[in-house]
C-alpha positions in Angstrom: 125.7 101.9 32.1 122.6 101.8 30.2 120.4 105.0 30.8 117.3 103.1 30.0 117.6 100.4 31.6 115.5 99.4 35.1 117.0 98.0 37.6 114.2 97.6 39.7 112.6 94.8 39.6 108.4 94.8 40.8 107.4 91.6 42.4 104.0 93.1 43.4 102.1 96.6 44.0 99.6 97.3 46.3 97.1 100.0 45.8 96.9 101.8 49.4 95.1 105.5 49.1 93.7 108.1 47.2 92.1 111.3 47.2 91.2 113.7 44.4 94.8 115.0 43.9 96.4 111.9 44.8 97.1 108.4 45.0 99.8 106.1 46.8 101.1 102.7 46.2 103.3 100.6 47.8 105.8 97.9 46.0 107.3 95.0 46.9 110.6 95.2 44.9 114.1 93.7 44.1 116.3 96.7 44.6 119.0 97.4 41.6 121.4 94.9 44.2 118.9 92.0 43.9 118.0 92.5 47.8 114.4 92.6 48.7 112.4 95.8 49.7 109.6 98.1 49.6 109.3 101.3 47.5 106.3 103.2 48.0 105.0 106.2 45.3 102.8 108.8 45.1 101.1 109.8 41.7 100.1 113.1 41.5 97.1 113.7 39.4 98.0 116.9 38.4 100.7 119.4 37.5 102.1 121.5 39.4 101.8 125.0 37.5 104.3 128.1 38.6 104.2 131.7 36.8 106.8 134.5 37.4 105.1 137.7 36.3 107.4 140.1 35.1 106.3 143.7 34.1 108.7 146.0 32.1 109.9 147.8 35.1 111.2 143.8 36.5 108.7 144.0 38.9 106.7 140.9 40.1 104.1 139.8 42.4 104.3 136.9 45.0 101.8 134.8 47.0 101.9 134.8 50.6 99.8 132.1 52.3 99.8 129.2 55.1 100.7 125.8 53.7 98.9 123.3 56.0 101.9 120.3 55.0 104.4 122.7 56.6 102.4 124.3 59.3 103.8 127.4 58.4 103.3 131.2 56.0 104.8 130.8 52.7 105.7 133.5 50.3 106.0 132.2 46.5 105.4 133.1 43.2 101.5 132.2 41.7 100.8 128.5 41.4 98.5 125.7 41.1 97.5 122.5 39.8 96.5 121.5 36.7 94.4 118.5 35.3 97.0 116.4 33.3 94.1 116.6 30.1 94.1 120.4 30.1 96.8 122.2 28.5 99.6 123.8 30.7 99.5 127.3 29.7 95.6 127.3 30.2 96.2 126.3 33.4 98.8 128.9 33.8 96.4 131.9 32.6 94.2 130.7 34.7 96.0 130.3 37.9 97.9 133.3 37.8 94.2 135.5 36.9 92.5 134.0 39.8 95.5 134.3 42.2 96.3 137.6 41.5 94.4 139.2 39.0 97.3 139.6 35.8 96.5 138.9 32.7 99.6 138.3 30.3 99.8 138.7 26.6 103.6 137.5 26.5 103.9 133.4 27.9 107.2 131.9 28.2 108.3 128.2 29.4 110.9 128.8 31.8 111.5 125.1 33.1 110.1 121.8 33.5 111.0 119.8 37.0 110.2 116.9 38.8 109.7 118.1 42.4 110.2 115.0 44.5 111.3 112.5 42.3 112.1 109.9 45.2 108.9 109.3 46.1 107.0 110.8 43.6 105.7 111.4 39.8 105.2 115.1 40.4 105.8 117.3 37.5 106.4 120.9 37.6 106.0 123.3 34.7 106.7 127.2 35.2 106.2 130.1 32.8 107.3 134.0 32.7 104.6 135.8 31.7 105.2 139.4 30.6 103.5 142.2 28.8 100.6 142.1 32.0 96.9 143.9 32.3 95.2 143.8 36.1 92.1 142.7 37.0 90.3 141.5 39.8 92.1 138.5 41.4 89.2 135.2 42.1 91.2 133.2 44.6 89.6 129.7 45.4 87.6 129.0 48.6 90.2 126.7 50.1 93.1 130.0 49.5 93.4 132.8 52.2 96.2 135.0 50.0 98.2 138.1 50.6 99.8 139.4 47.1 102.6 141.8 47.3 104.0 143.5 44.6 108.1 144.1 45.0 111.0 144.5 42.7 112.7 141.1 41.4 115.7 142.2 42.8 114.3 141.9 46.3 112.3 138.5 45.4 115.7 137.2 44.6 117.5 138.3 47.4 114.4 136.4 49.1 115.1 133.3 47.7 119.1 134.0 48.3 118.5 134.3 52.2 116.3 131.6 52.4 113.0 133.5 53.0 111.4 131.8 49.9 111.8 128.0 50.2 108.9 127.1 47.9 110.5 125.1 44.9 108.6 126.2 42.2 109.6 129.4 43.1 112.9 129.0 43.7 113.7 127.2 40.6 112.3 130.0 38.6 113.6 132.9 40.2 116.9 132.0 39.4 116.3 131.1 36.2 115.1 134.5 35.6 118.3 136.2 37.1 120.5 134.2 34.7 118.2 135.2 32.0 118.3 139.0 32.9 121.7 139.0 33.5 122.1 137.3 30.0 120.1 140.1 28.6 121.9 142.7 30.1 125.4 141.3 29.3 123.5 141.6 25.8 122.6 145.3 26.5 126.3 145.9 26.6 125.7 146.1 30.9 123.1 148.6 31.3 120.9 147.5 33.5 121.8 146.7 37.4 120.7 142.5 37.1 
């Protein structure tokens, strides 16, 4: 099988909504079996932006807030969009400054993900940031947030039971156990992660 090649075939595409952070259109398609259909898609205009702070004790600071999609309180790590002109890690000093007030002299990429790539062109990038400074936190108008401080042990154990669902979150929190258990292993096993 050729990894590049389509086999979806467009027959036409239908421009059907759009808002500042979104658009959807719908396409009348030959599906890879040559039967007709419809595949609809949603173009995000931005990225989606995740940081895990990290401070040299492996604490880290969450986001707890209510997600209006899911009519429900989310905890998660600090995130937000990012126009796709701006550069990433701008957006990621930024967002993680105004969500919770850290300042970070050590970036890292963790991961790059597509969040919902069945219906949409979402992209995900999330950072570590490490080596942190605190300052006032400048949350937006639309954001009501609660930040708690708590070991990364317990964030993971979160995200083990199923308490944090978010995926940016999610994704990186387990990236960052392998890492610390990598640099522990490293360490010669010092260190409890």
């Amino acid at each position: 099988m050729d990894e590049n090649n389509n086999p979806w075939k467009i027959l036409k595409s239908e421009f059907v909504f759009e808002s500042p952070w979104i658009s959807l259109t719908a396409h009348d398609v030959l599906n890879p079996s040559g039967n007709p259909g419809t595949y609809s898609v949603v173009h995000f205009k931005n990225l989606a932006i995740g940081i895990l702070p990290l401070d040299q004790d492996n604490n880290t600071w969450i986001v707890g807030q209510y997600r209006f999609p899911l009519g429900k309180y989310s905890w998660e790590i600090p995130e937000g969009g990012g126009k796709l002109d701006e550069p990433p890690l701008a957006t990621a000093q930024r967002e993680l400054l105004e969500e919770t007030g850290i300042k970070a002299e050590q970036w890292d990429e963790l991961l790059r993900m597509h969040l919902s790539n069945s219906v949409s062109d979402e992209l995900a990038i999330v950072y570590i940031a490490r080596k942190l400074t605190f300052h006032q936190s400048q949350p937006e108008d639309t954001e009501q947030l609660v930040i708690k401080k708590i070991p990364f042990e317990e964030l993971y154990q979160m995200v083990v039971n199923g308490e944090v669902t978010d995926s940016l979150s999610v994704a990186a929190v387990l990236k960052v156990k392998i890492m610390l258990m990598q640099e522990a292993e490293l360490k010669g096993g010092k260190d409890i992660y």
